[in-house]
LUMZADO-779188 format. One record per residue (C-alpha): x negated, y negated, z; residue in one letter. Coordinates in nm, 2 decimals, decimal comma. Layout:
N
REC     east    north       up   rest
REC        X        Y        Z      a
...
REM end
This chain:
95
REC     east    north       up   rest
REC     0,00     0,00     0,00      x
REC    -0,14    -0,34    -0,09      x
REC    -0,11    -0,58     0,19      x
REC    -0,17    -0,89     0,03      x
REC    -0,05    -1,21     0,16      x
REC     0,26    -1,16    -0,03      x
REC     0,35    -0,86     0,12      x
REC     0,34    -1,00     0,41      x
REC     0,52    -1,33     0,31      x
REC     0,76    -1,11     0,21      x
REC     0,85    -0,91     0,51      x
REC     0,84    -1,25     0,73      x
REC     1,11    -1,37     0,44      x
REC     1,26    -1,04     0,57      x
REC     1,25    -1,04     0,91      x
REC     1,36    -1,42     0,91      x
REC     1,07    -1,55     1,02      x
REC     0,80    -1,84     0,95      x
REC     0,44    -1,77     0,94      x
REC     0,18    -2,03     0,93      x
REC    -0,13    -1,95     0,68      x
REC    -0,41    -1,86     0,94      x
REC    -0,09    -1,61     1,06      x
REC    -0,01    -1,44     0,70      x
REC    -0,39    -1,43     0,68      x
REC    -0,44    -1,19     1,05      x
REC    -0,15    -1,02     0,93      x
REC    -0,25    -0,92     0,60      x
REC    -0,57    -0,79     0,76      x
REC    -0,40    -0,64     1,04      x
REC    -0,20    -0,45     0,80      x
REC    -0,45    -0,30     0,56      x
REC    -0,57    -0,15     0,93      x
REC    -0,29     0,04     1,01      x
REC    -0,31     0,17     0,62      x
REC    -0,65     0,27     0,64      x
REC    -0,58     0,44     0,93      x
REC    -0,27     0,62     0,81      x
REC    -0,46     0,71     0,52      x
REC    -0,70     0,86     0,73      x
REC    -0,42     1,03     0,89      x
REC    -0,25     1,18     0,62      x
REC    -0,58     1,35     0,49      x
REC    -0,61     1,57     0,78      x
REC    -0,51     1,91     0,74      x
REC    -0,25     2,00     0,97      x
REC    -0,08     2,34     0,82      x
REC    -0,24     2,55     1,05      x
REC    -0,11     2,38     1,34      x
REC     0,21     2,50     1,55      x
REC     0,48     2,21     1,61      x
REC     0,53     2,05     1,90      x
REC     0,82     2,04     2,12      x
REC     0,70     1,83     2,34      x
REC     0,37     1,66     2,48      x
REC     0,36     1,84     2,80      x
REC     0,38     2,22     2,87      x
REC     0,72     2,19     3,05      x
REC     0,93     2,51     3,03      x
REC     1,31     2,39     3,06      x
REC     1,31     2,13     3,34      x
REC     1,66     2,18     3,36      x
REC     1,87     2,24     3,63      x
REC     2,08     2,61     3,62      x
REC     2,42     2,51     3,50      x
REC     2,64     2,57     3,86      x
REC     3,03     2,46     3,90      x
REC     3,05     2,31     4,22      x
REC     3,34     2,14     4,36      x
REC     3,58     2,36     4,12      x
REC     3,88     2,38     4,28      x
REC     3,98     2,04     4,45      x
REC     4,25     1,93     4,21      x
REC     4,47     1,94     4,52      x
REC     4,25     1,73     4,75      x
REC     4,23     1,42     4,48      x
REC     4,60     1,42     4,39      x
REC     4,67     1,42     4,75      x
REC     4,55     1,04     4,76      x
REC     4,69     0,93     4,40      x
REC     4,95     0,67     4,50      x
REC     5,24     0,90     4,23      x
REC     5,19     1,18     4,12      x
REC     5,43     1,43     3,94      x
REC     5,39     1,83     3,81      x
REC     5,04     1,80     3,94      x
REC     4,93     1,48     3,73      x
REC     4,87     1,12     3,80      x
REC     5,15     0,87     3,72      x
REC     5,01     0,54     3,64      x
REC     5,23     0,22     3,50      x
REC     5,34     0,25     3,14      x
REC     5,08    -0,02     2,96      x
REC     5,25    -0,03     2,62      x
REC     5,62    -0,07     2,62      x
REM end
């Protein structure tokens, strides 16, 4: 990718924002950076390497899936101001 000072004039034109010269000029280097460095990147051979999952060698942090508090339907309708056929009633909102 060529990161000439257009490029970058264009994506400030993108990204709504003004750059002064001496900017577009550090960002023009800046970029070419990062693309020699993706270059660099890209040309190491990586087909003999396993995917990662993740970066550390957790084994499912995860908690067991437990029900707890299954059976307290009574309980909480017990303190619902109406209730009716083992439901809430609440105030009819739309008429």
């Amino acid at each position: 990718m060529n990161s000439d000072r257009k490029t970058i004039q264009y994506v400030a034109n993108l990204a709504a924002i003004h750059l002064t010269g001496a900017e577009e000029i550090q960002y023009s280097r800046d970029l070419g950076a990062i693309m020699h460095y993706m270059e660099q990147l890209m040309a190491i051979d990586t087909g003999d390497v396993k995917p990662m999952e993740h970066v550390l060698s957790i084994r499912n942090a995860l908690r067991e899936d437990a029900a707890v508090n299954d059976d307290c339907r009574d309980v909480l309708l017990a303190v619902a101001p109406k209730t009716e056929e083992g439901c809430y009633l609440v105030p009819n909102v739309v008429e």
